[in-house]
GUMAR-103414 format. One record per residue (C-alpha): residue number from 1; residue in one letter; x negated, y, z. Coordinates in nm, 4 decimals. Layout:
<rs>
num=NUM residu=a px=X py=Y pz=Z
...
</rs>
This chain:
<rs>
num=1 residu=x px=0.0000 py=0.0000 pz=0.0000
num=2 residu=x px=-0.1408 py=0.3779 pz=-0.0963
num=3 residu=x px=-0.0624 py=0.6500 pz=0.1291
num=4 residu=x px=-0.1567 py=1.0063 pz=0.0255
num=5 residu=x px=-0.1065 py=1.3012 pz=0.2832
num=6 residu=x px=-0.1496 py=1.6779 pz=0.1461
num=7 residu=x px=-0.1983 py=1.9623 pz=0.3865
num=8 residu=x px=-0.0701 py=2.2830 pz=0.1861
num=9 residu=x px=-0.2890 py=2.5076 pz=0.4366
num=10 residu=x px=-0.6136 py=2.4281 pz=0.3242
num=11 residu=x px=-0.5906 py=2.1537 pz=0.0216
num=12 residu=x px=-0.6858 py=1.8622 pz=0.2573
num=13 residu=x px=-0.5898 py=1.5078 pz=0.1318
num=14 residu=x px=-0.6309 py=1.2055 pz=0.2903
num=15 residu=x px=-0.6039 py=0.8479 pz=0.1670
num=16 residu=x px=-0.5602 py=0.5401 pz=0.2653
num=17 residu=x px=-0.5009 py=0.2735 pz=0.0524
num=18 residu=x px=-0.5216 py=-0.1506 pz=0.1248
num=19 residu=x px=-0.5924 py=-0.2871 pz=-0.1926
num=20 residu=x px=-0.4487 py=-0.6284 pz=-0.2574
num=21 residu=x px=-0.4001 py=-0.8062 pz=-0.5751
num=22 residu=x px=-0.0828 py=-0.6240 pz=-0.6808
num=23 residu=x px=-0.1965 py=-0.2955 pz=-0.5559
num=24 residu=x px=-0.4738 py=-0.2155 pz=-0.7708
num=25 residu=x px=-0.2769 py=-0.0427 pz=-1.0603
num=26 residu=x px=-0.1513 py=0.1730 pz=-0.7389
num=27 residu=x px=-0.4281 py=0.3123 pz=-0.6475
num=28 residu=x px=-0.5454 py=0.4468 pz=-0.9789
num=29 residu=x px=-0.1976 py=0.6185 pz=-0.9272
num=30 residu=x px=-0.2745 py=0.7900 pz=-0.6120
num=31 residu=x px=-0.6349 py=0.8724 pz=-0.7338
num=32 residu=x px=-0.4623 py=1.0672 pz=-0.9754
num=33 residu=x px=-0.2230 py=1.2344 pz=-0.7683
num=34 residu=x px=-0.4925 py=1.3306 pz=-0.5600
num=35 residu=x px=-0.7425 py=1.4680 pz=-0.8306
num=36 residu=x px=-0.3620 py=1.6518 pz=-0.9690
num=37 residu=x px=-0.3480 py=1.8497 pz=-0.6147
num=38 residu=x px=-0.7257 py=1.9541 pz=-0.5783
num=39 residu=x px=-0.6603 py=2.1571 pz=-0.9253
num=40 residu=x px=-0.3686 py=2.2894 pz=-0.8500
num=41 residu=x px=-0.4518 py=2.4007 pz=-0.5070
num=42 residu=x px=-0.3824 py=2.7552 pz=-0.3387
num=43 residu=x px=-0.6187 py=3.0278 pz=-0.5015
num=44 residu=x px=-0.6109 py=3.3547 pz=-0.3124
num=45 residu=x px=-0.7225 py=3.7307 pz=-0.4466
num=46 residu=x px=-0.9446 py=3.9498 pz=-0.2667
num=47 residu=x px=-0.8161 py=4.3117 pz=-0.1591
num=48 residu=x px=-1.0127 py=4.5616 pz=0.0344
num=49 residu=x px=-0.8753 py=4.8264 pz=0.2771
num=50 residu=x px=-1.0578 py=5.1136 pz=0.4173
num=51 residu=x px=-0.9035 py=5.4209 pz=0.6276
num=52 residu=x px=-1.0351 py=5.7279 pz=0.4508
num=53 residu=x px=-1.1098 py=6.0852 pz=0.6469
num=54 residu=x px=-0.8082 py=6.1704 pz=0.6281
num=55 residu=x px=-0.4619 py=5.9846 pz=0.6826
num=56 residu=x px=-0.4783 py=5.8049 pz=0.3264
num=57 residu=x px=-0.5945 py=5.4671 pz=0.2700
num=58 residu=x px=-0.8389 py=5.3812 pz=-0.0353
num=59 residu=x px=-0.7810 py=5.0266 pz=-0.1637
num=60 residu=x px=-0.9999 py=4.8362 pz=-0.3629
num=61 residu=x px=-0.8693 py=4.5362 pz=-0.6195
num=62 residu=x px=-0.9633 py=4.3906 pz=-0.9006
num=63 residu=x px=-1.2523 py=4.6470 pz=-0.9687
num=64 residu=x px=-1.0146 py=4.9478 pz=-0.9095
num=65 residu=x px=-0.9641 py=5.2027 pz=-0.6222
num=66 residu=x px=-0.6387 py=5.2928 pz=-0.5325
num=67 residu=x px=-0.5894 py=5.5833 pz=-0.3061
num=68 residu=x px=-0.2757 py=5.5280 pz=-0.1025
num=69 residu=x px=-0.0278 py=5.6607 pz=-0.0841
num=70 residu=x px=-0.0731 py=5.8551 pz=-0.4129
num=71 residu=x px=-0.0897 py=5.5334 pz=-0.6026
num=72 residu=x px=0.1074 py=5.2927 pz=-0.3869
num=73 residu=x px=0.3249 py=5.1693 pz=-0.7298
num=74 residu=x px=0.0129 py=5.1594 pz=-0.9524
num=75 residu=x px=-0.0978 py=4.9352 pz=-0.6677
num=76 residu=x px=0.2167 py=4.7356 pz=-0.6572
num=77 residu=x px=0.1987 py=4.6676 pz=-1.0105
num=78 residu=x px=-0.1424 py=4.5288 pz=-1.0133
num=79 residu=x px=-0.0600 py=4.3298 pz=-0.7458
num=80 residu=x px=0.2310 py=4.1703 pz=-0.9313
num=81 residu=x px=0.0290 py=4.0624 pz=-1.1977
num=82 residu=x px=-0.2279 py=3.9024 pz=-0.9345
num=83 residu=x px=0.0255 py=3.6898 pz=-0.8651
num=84 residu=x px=0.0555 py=3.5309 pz=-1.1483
num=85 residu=x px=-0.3040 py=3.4294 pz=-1.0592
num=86 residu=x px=-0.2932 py=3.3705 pz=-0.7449
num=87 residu=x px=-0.0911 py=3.2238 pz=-0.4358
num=88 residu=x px=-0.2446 py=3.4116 pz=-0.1299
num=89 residu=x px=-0.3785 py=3.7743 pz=-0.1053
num=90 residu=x px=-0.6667 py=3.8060 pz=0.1107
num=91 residu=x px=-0.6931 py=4.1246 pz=0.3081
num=92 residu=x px=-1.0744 py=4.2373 pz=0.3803
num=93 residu=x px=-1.1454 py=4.5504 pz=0.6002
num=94 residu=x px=-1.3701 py=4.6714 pz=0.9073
num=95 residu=x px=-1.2410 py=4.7120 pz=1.2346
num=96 residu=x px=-1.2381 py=5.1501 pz=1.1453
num=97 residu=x px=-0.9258 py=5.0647 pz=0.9448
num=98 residu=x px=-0.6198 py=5.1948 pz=1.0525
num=99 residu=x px=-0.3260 py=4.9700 pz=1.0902
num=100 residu=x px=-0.1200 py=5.1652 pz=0.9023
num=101 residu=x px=-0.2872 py=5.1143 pz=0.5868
num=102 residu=x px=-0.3130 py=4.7151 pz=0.6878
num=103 residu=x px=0.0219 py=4.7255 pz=0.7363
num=104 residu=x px=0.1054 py=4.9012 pz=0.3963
num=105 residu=x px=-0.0976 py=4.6634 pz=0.1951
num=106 residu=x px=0.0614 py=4.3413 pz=0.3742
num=107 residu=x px=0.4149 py=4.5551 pz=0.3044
num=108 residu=x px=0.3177 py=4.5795 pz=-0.0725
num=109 residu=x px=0.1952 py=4.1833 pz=-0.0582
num=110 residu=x px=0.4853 py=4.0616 pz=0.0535
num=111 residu=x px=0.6707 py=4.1997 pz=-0.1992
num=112 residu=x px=0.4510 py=4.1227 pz=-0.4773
num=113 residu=x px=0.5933 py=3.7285 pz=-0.3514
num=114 residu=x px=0.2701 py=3.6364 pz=-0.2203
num=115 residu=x px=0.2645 py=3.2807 pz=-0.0529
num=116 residu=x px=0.0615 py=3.3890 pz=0.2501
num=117 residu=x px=-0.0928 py=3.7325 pz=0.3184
num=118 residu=x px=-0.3857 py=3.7247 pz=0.5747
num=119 residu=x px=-0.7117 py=3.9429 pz=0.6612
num=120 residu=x px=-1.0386 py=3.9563 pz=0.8109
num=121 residu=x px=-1.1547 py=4.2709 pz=1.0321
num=122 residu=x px=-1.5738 py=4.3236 pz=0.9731
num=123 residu=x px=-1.7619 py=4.4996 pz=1.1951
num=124 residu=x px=-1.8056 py=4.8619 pz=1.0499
num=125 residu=x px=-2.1367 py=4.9062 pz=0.8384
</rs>
């Protein structure tokens, strides 16, 4: 008997599979299954978020800057299209950031239909 177990938070797979005489074609099967999930795993997109001197936020994506909140729906519409790419956005900033513009840029992820939204504070530089 082939078992196959698939965590969705991190592409894990596990196996276990007692091959037998009639089970051989089977596990081929869940080989395949298995090598099917690894390339369609989660791929997330990198965002940057910095507070700027004054009470905007400058966002980097894709090789652009976006100044928020100036360009909060050019923004939105490049995010949208890194959907299509992508199932998670990944939110990288320093701890200097204010949470306001963290909190814009998870707003404007979440509506862009991301799968999971998540960040990482850095230690200023």
């Amino acid at each position: 008997m082939a078992e196959m177990a698939h965590d969705q938070r991190g592409g894990y797979s596990r196996i276990r599979h007692h091959i037998g005489d009639r089970q051989r074609c089977g596990g081929l099967i869940v080989i395949g299954l298995m090598m099917l999930g690894a390339a369609t795993a989660s791929q997330h997109l990198d965002i940057g978020v910095w507070g700027s001197g004054d009470s905007r936020c400058r966002v980097e994506f894709h090789g652009k800057s976006y100044i928020l909140p100036e360009a909060r729906s050019d923004l939105q519409t490049a995010l949208l299209e890194g959907r299509k790419q992508a199932d998670w956005l990944h939110i990288t900033n320093d701890m200097t950031t204010p949470w306001r513009c963290m909190g814009e840029v998870m707003t404007l992820g979440a509506k862009a239909k991301f799968k999971k939204v998540g960040f990482i504070s850095e230690p200023p530089q």
